[in-house]
ROPATOR-92814 format. One line per 8 residues: number of its first residue (from 1); their letters; for each residue z, x, y of N, C-alpha, C. Coordinates in Angstrom, 2 decimals. Layout:
N
NUM) a) Z,X,Y,Z,X,Y,Z,X,Y ~ ...
***
This chain:
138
1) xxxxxxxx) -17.65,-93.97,-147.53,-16.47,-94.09,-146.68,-15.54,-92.93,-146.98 ~ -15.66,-91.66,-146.26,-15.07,-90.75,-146.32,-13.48,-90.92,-145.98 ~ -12.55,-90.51,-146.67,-11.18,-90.42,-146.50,-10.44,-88.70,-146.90 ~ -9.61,-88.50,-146.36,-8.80,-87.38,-146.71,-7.29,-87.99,-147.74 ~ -7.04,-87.65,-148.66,-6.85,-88.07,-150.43,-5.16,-87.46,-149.51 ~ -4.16,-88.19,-150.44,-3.10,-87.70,-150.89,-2.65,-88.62,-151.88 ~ -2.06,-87.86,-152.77,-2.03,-88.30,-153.91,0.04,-88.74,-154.34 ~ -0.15,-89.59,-154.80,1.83,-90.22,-155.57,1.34,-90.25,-157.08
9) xxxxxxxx) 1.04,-89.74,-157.47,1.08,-89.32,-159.61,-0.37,-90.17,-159.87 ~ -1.04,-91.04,-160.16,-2.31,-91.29,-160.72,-3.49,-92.22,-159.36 ~ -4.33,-91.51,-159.41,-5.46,-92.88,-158.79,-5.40,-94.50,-158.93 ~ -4.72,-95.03,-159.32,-4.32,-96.06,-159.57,-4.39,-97.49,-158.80 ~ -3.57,-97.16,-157.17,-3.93,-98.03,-156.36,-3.94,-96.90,-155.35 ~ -4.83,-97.57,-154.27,-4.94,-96.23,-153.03,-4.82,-97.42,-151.72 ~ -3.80,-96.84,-151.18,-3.87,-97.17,-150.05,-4.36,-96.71,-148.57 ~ -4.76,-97.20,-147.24,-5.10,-95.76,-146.44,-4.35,-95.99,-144.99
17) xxxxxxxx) -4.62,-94.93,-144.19,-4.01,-95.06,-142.69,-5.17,-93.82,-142.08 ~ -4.88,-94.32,-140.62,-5.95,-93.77,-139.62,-5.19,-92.13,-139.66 ~ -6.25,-91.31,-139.46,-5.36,-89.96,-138.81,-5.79,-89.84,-137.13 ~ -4.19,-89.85,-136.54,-4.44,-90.25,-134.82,-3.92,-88.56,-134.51 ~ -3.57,-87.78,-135.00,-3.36,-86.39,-134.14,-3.99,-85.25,-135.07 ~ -4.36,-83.72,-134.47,-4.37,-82.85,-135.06,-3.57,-81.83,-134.28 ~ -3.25,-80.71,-134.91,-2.94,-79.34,-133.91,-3.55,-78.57,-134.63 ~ -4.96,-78.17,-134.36,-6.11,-77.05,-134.36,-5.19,-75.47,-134.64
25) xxxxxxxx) -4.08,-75.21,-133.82,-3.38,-73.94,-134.09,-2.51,-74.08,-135.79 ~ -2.49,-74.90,-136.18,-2.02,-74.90,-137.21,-2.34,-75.81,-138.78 ~ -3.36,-76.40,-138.37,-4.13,-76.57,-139.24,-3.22,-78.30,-139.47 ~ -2.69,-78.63,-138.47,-1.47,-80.10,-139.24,-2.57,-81.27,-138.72 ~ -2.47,-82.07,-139.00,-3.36,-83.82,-139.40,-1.75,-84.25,-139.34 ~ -1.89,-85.71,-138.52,-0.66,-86.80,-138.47,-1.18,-87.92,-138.58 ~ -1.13,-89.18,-138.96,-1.05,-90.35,-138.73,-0.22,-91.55,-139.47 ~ -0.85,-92.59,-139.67,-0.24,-93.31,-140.16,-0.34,-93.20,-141.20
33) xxxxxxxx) 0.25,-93.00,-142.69,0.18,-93.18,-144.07,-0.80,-94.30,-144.36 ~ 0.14,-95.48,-144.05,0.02,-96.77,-144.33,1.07,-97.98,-143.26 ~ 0.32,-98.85,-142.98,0.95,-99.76,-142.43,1.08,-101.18,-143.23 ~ 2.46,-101.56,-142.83,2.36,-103.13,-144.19,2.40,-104.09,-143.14 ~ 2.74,-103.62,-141.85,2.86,-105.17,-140.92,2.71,-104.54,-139.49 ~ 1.89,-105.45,-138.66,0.99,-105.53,-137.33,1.28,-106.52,-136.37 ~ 2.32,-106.89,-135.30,2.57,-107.28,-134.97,3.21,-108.82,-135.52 ~ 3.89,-108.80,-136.09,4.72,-109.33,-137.09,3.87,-110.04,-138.67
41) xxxxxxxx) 2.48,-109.69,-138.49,1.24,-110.33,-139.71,1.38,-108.88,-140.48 ~ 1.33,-109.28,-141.76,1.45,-108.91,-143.04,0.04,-108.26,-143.29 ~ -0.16,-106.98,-143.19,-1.31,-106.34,-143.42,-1.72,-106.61,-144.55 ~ -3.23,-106.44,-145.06,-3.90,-106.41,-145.86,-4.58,-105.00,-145.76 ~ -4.77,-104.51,-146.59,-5.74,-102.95,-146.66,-7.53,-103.41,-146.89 ~ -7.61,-101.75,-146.75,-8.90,-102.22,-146.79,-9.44,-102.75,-148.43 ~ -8.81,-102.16,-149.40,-8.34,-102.87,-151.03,-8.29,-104.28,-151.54 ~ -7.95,-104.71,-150.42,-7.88,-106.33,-150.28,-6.24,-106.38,-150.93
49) xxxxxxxx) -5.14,-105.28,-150.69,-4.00,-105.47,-151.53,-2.73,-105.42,-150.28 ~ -1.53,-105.62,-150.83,-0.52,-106.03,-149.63,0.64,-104.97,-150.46 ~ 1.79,-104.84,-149.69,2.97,-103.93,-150.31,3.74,-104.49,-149.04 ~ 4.77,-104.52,-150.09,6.15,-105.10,-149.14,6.60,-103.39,-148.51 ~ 7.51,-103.81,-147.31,8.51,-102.64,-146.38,8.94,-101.85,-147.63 ~ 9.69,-103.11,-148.41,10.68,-102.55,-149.71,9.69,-101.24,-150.46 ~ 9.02,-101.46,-151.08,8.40,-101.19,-151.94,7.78,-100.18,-151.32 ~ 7.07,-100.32,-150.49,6.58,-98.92,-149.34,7.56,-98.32,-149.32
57) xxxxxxxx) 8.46,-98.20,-148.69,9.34,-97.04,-148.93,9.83,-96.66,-150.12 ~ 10.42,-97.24,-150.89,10.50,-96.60,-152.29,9.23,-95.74,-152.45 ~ 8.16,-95.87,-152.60,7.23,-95.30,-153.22,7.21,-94.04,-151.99 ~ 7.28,-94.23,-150.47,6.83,-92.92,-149.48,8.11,-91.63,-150.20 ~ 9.10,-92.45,-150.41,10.67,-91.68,-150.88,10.17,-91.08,-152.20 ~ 9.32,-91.66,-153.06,8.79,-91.09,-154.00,8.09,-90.00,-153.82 ~ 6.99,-90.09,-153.12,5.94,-88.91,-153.19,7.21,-87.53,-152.42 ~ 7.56,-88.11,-151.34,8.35,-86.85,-150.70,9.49,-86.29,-151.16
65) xxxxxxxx) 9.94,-86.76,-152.53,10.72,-86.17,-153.61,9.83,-85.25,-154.66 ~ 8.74,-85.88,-155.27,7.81,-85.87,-156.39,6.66,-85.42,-156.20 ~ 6.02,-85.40,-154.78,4.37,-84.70,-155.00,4.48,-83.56,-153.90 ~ 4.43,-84.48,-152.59,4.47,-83.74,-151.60,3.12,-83.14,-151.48 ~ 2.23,-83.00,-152.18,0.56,-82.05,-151.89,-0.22,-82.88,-151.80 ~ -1.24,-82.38,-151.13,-2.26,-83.50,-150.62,-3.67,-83.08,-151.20 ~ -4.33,-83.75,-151.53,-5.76,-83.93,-152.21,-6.91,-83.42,-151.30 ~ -8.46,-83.49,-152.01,-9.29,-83.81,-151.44,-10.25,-85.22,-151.89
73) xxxxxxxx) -10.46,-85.73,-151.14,-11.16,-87.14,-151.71,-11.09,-87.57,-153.47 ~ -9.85,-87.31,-153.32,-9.28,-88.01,-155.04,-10.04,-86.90,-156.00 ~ -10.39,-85.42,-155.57,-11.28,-84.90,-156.38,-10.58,-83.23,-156.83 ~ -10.28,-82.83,-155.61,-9.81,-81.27,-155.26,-8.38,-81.30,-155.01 ~ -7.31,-81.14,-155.73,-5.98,-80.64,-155.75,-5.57,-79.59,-154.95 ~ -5.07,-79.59,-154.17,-3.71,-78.82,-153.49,-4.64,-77.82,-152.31 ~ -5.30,-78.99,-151.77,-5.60,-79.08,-150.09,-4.71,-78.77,-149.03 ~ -3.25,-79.16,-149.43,-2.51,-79.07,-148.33,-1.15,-79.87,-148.40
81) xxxxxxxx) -0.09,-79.67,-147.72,1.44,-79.99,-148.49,1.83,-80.73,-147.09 ~ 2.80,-81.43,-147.42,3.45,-82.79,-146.89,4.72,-81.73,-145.57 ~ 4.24,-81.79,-144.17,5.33,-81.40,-143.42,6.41,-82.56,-143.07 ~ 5.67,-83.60,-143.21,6.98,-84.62,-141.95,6.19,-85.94,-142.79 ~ 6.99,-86.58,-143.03,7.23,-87.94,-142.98,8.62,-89.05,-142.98 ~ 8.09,-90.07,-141.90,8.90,-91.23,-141.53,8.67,-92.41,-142.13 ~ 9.40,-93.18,-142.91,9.01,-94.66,-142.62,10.20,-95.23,-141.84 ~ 9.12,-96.14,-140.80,9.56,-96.77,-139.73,9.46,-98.21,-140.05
89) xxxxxxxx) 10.68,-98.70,-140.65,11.24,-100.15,-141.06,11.48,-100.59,-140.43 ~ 11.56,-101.91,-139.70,11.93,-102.89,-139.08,13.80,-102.01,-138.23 ~ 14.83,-101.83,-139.57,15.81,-101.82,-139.09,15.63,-100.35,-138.65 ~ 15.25,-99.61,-139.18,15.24,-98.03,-138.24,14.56,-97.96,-136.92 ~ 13.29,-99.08,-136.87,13.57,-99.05,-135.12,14.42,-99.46,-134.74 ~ 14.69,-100.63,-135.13,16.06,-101.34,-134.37,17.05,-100.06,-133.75 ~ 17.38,-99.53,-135.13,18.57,-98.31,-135.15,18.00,-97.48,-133.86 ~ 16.92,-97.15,-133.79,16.33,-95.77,-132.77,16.48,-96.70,-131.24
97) xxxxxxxx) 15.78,-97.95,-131.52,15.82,-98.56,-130.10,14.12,-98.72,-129.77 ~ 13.90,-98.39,-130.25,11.99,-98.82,-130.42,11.52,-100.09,-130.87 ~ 10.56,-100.29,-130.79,9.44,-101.46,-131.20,8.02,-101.31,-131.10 ~ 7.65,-100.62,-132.19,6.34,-100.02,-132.30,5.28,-100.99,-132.59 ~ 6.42,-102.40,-132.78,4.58,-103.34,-133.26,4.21,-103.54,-134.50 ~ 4.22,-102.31,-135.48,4.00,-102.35,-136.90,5.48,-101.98,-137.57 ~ 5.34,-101.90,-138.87,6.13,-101.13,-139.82,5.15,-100.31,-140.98 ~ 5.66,-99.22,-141.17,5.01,-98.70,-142.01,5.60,-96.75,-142.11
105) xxxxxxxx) 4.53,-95.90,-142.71,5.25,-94.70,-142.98,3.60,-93.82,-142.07 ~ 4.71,-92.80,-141.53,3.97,-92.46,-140.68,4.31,-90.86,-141.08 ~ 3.06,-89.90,-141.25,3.12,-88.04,-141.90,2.63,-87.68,-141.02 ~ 2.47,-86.68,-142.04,1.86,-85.17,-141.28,1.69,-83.94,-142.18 ~ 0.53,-83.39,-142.42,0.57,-82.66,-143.43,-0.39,-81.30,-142.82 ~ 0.04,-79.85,-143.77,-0.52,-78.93,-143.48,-1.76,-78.94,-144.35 ~ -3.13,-78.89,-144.04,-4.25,-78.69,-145.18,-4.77,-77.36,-144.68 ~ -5.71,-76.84,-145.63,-6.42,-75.70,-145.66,-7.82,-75.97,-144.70
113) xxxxxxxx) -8.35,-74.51,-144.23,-9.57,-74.35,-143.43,-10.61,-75.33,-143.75 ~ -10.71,-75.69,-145.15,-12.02,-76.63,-145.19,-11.90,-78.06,-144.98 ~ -10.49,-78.43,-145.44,-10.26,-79.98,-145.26,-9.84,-80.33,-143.94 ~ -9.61,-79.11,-143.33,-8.93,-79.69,-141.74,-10.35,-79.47,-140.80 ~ -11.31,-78.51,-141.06,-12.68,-78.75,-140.63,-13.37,-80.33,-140.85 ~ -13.19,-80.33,-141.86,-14.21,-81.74,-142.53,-12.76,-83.03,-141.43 ~ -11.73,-82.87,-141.43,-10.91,-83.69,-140.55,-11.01,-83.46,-139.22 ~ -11.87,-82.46,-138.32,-11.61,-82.21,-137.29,-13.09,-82.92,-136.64
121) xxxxxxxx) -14.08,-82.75,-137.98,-15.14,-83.45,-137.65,-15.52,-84.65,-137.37 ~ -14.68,-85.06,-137.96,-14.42,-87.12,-138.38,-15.32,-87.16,-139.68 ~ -15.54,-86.19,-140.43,-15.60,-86.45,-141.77,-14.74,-87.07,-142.79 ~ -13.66,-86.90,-142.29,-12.58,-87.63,-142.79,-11.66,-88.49,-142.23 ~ -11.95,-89.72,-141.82,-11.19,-90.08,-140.39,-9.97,-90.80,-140.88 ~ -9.72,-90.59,-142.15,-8.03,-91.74,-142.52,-7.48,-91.02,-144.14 ~ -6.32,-90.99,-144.22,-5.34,-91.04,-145.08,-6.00,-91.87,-146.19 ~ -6.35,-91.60,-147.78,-5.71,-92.33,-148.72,-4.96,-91.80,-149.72
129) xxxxxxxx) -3.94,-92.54,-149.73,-2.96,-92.46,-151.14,-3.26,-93.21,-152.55 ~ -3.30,-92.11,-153.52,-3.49,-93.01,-154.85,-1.73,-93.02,-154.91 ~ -1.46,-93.89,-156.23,-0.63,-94.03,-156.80,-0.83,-95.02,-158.36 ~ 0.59,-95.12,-158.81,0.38,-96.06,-159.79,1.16,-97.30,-159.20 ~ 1.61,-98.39,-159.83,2.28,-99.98,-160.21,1.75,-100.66,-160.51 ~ 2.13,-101.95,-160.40,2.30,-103.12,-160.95,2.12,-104.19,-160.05 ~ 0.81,-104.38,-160.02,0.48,-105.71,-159.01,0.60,-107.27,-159.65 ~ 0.50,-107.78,-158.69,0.41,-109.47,-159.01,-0.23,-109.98,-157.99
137) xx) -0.07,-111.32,-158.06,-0.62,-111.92,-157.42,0.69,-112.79,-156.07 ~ -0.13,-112.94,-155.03,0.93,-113.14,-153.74,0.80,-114.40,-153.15
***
């Protein structure tokens, strides 16, 4: 199960999201990071693990303070750097006037000739993020 890697400080827990755009002139990949909720149901990953709004954003606010570079399949370092990211919370649509259906954090990142090939192919068809915390049980 091929994924395109971005990394928040250790392999630890990985979460993933689909990649829904490219722009071929510039080498950028967009999609969803991660989503925590789908028409008001509480996502599950493919991990079998859950993350609150809260906590998702703390941690997206993390990497885009703290890493910002993006991986290759948890293996190859500094593939490509963090242009744009949103998380889209419940109250920031509200605020915008939207209703997208989900909540979650939604990028966009610049990678290099080989990882945006292997992404253009559907060699890589989704986002994962490692990170570290502290799970429990829900």
């Amino acid at each position: 199960d091929s994924k395109f890697t971005l990394w928040i400080n250790k392999n630890e827990l990985s979460i993933a999201g689909n990649i829904t755009k490219l722009d071929e002139d510039q080498n950028l990949v967009f999609g969803w990071l991660y989503v925590v909720e789908k028409a008001g149901e509480q996502v599950v990953d493919h991990s079998g693990e859950v993350i609150s709004e809260v906590e998702l954003e703390k941690a997206m606010y993390d990497f885009v303070i703290n890493a910002r570079n993006a991986g290759e399949m948890h293996l190859r370092k500094d593939a490509g750097v963090l242009v744009e990211m949103m998380m889209f919370t419940k109250e920031k649509q509200e605020a915008l006037g939207i209703d997208l259906g989900m909540v979650g954090a939604w990028g966009g990142f610049k990678v290099d000739d080989e990882t945006f090939a292997k992404i253009k192919s559907g060699e890589y068809p989704m986002f994962s993020i490692g990170g570290s915390g502290k799970s429990r049980e829900v």
